[in-house]
N, C-alpha and C positions, 0 to 999 in steps of 0.2 A: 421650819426655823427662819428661812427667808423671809417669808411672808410677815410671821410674828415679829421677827425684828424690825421691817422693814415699818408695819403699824404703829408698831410702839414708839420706832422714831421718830415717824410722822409726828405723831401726834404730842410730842415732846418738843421736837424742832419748831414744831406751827405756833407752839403756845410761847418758848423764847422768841421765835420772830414777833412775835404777836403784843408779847411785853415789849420787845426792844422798841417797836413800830412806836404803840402808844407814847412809851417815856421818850422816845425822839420828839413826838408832837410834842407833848408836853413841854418838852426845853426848850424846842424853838417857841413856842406860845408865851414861855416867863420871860425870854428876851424881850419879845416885842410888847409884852403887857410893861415891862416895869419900865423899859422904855416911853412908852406913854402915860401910863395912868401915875408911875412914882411921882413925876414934879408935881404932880397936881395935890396930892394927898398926903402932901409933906406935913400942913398942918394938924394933920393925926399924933405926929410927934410929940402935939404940947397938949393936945386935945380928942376929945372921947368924942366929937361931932366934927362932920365938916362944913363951912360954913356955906350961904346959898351961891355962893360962887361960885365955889369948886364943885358942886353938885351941878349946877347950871354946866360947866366947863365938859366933868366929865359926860353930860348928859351929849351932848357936844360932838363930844368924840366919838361918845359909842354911835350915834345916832346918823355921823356924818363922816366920821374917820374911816380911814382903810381898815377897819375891825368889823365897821357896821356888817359885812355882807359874810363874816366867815363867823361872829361869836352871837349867839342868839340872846343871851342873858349875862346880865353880870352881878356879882354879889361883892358888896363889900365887909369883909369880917374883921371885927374887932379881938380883941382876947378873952374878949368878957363872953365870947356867943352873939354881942350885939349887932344887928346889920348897919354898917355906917352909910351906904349907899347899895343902893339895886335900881336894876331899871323896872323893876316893880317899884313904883314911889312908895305905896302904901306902904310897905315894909319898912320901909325906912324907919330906924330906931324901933327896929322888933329886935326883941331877944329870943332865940331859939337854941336847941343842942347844938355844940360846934360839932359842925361833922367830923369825920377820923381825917376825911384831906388837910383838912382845913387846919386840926389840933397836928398834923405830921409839916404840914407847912410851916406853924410859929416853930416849928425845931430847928428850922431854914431848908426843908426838902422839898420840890418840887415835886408833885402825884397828879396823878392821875386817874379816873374811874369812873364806872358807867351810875349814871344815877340814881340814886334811893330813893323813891318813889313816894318810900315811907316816913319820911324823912319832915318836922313839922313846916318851915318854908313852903316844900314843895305842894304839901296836904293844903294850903293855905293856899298856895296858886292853883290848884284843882292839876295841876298837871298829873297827865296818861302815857307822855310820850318820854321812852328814855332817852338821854343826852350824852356828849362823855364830856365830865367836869372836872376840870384841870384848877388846880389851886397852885397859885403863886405868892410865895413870901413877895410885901413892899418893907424896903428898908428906909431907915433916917439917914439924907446923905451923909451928915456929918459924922454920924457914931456906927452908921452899919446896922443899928437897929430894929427889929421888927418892928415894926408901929401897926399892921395890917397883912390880911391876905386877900388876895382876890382873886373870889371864884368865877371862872367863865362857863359856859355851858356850849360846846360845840355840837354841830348837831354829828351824827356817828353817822351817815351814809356816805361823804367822801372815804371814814377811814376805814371802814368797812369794805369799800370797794378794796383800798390801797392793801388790807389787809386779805380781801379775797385773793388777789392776785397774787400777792407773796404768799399765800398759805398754796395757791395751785400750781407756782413755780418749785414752791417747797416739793410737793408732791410727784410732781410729774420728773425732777431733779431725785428722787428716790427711787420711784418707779424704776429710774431707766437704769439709775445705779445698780438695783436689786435682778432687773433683767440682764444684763451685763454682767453679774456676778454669777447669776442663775445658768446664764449660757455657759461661762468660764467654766464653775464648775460641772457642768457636764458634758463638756467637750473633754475635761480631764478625768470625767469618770467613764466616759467612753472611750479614750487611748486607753487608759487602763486597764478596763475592759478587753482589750481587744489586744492590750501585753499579755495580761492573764490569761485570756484563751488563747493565745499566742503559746504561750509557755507554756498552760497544759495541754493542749495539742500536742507539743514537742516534747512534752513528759511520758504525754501515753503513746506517742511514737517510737521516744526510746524507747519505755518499757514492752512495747510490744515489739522490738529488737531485740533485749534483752532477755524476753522469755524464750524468742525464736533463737537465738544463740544459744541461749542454755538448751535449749530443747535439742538443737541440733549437739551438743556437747555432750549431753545424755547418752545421742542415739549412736553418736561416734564414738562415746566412752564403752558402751554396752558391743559395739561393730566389732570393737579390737581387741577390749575382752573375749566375745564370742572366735574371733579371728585369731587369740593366741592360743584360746583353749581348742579350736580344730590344729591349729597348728602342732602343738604339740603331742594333739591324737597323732595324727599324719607323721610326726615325727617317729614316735614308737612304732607305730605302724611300717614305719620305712626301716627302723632299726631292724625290726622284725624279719622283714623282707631281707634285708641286707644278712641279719643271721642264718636265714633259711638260706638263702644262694650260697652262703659259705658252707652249709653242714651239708648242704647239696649235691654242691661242685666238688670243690677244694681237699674237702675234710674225709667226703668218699674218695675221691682218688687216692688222697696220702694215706689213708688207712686200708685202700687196697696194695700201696708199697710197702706198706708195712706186713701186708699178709706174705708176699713175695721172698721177703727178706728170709724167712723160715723156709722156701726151697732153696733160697741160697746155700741154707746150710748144711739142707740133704742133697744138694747138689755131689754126684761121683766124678765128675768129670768136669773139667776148666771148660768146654763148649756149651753144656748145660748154664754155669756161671755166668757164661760168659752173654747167654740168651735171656736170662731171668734177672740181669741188670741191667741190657737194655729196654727187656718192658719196663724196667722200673724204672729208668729214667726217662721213658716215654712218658709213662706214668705222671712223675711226677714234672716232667714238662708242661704236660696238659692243664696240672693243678694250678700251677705257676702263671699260667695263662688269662686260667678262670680268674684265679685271685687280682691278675691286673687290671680283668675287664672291670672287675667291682671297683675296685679301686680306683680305677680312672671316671666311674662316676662320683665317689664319695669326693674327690680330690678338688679344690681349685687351684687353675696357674696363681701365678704370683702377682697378686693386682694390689698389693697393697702400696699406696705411696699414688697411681695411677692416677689423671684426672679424669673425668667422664667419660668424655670422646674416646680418650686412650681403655677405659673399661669396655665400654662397647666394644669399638673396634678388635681386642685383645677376643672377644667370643664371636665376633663374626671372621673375625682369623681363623679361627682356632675350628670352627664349623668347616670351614672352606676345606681345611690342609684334611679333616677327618674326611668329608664327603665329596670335595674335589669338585662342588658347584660354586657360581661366583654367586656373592650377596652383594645387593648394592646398596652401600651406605650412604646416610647423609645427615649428621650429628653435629649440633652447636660445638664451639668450642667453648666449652662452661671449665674456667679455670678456679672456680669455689671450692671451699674446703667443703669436701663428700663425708657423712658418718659411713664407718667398715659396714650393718646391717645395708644403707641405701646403696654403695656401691654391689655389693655379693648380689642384694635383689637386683638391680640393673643385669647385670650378669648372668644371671639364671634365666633371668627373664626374655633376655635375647637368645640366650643357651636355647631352653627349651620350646621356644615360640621358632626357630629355626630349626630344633630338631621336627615339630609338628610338621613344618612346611616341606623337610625333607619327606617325612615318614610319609606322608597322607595327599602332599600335590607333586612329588617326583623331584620338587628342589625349582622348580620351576617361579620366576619370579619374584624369588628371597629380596626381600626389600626391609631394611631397618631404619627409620627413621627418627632423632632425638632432639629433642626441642625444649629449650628453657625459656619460658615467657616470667620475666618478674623474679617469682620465685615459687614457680610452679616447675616441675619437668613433669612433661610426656613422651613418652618410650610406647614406638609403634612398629610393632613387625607386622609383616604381609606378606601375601606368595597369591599366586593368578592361576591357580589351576588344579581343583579336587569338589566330585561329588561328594568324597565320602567326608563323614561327621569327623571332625578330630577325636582322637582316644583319649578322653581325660584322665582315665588310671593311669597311664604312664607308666613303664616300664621300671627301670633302675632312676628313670628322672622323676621331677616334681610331679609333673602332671599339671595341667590348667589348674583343678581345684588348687593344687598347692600351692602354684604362683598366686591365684586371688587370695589366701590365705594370706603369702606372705606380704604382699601389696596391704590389703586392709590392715595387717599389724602395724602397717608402719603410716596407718593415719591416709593412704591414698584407696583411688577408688580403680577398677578395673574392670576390662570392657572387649566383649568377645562379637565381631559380627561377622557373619557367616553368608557370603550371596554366592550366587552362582558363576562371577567373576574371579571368587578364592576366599579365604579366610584371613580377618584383621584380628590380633589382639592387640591393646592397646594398655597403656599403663597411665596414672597421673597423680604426682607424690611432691607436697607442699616441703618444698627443700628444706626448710624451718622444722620439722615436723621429724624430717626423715633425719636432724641434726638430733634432736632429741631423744629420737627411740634410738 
């Protein structure tokens, strides 16, 4: 499209320079003709010949005047067609067609144009060589009058040159324009470019965030799904457990006080009575017992209201006064609002990862350590000293599986490492997260 425009104006712009060029010569040409040849050719006014004076005069001028070396030929035109003077003499008082300059001249227009060859004058001077001939109205001084025109015949290689140059100024004044336009726009279609794959870069980067978030949203939706659904196996399961310990312990004892109570009543004698009530309140001492131990695992202290540190510490207490080993803490003071599920997991979590360390390394080493970066927490117990595996069935407690159970429900992840130094579990639960479930 550059280029097509760029032609088309060319050659559009060359041809108005090209007209403006010529009709400037031409004006300045009628100045200086009607300036010289008008006084002389005034008697045209009254007459259809001039007389041998003013032919001598003009002969004169063209021949010696400062016109001789720039106009090659001169015609003098009448209205009739007739030639009143040329520097062809012969011609002199020949009638031939007025030419179209010459008929736009008696209108009072100054023209300009390259020669007709064909033209009877010229056929009549045998000329071969084109000229550019400029036609000049002469007027009557007194009335303004046309009375003649006069045609000169310049030769066309000065204006030619003057014309090539402006037509190559023209050119190379477009060119540069066109290359300048050309670079412009594609310096702005290469930033653009390069916003555009600037921004899809950055589109396919989100998007492949966006699918890596979703995906991880998925596998997290699916984690805790799976993680409520073992949990609430484990649940039953513990229910279960928990009814069997009762129909076990508790429920055979009391229903052996109850066998009792029937010799009570065959009892003969107050010593007998007095024997067969206190098995039975041994008896049911025993059950009473049972029943607490369950119960003191179903049961938690009072942590509700608690802030972190004070949760932790309340089950490293509470391990300590049971087993009477020291645990060494060392837990942020996070005073944020806890949800009831994230604080009971914190609790458990240090519960049974201390009871593992009593059970399995002798209490040896009990280390709890709790740490909020942002709004992540990690909860790390440890202990220094067991070959054996931790028992992850767990007794009347969680057990490992069931802390990871409870951790994954609540959107965090958990982490068991085992060296020959002692056993870590570790916990880590996006506060946000644990605010929610």
């Amino acid at each position: 499209m550059l280029l097509a425009a760029m032609t088309f104006g060319g050659f559009i712009i060359s041809a108005i320079i090209s007209r403006a060029t010529v009709d400037s010569t031409a004006t300045s040409s009628a100045l200086f003709l009607d300036s010289l040849i008008s006084p002389v050719v005034q008697e045209l006014a009254h007459s259809d010949t001039l007389g041998p004076g003013s032919i001598a005069r003009l002969d004169t001028i063209l021949a010696h005047g400062p016109i001789s070396s720039r106009f090659i030929h001169v015609d003098l035109w009448l209205p009739d067609g007739s030639l009143a003077y040329s520097t062809t003499s012969e011609l002199i008082g020949g009638k031939f067609a007025t030419p179209e300059g010459a008929v736009s001249a008696f209108a009072g227009n100054v023209g300009a144009r390259y020669t007709d060859l064909s033209a009877g004058e010229h056929v009549a001077r045998g000329w071969s060589t084109r000229f550019l001939e400029i036609y000049v109205p002469l007027r009557e001084h007194l009335s303004g009058r046309i009375i003649a025109v006069v045609e000169v015949h310049e030769l066309t290689s000065p204006l030619e040159e003057k014309l090539y140059r402006l037509r190559a100024q023209t050119w190379l004044v477009l060119i540069l324009a066109t290359l300048l336009i050309a670079l412009a726009l594609v310096v702005i279609v290469w930033k653009s470019g390069r916003l555009i794959a600037e921004h899809q870069s950055a589109l396919r980067n989100r998007l492949r965030q966006i699918e890596q978030v979703s995906e991880q949203n998925r596998n997290l939706r699916d984690k805790v799904q799976r993680a409520s659904a073992r949990l609430a196996e484990m649940n039953e399961r513990y229910l279960r457990h928990v009814g069997a310990e009762l129909h076990d312990g508790p429920a055979q004892l009391v229903g052996l006080a109850a066998l009792k109570l029937e010799q009570i009543r065959r009892a003969t004698d107050r010593r007998k009575r007095e024997t067969v009530l206190q098995s039975i309140e041994n008896v049911l001492t025993e059950a009473l017992q049972n029943m607490r131990i369950i119960a003191r695992g179903l049961m938690l202290p009072e942590i509700e209201g608690l802030s972190l540190g004070e949760t932790v510490r309340s089950a490293a207490e509470a391990h300590e006064r049971r087993t009477g080993m020291k645990v060494s803490l060392d837990c942020d003071d996070y005073r944020g609002d806890l949800s009831p599920a994230l604080r009971i997991c914190a609790y458990r979590f240090v519960q049974e990862g201390l009871n593992n360390a009593f059970r399995h390394a002798g209490g040896n080493g009990q280390a709890v350590e709790c740490r909020v970066e942002g709004r992540v927490l990690s909860l790390r117990v440890s202990d220094s000293g067991s070959d054996t595996r931790p028992d992850t069935r767990g007794g009347c407690g969680l057990g490992l599986a069931g802390l990871r159970e409870r951790v994954e429900s609540l959107g965090g992840t958990f982490g068991l490492n085992q060296t020959e130094d002692g056993t870590t579990i570790e916990m880590s639960v996006n506060l946000v997260q644990g605010d929610e479930a």
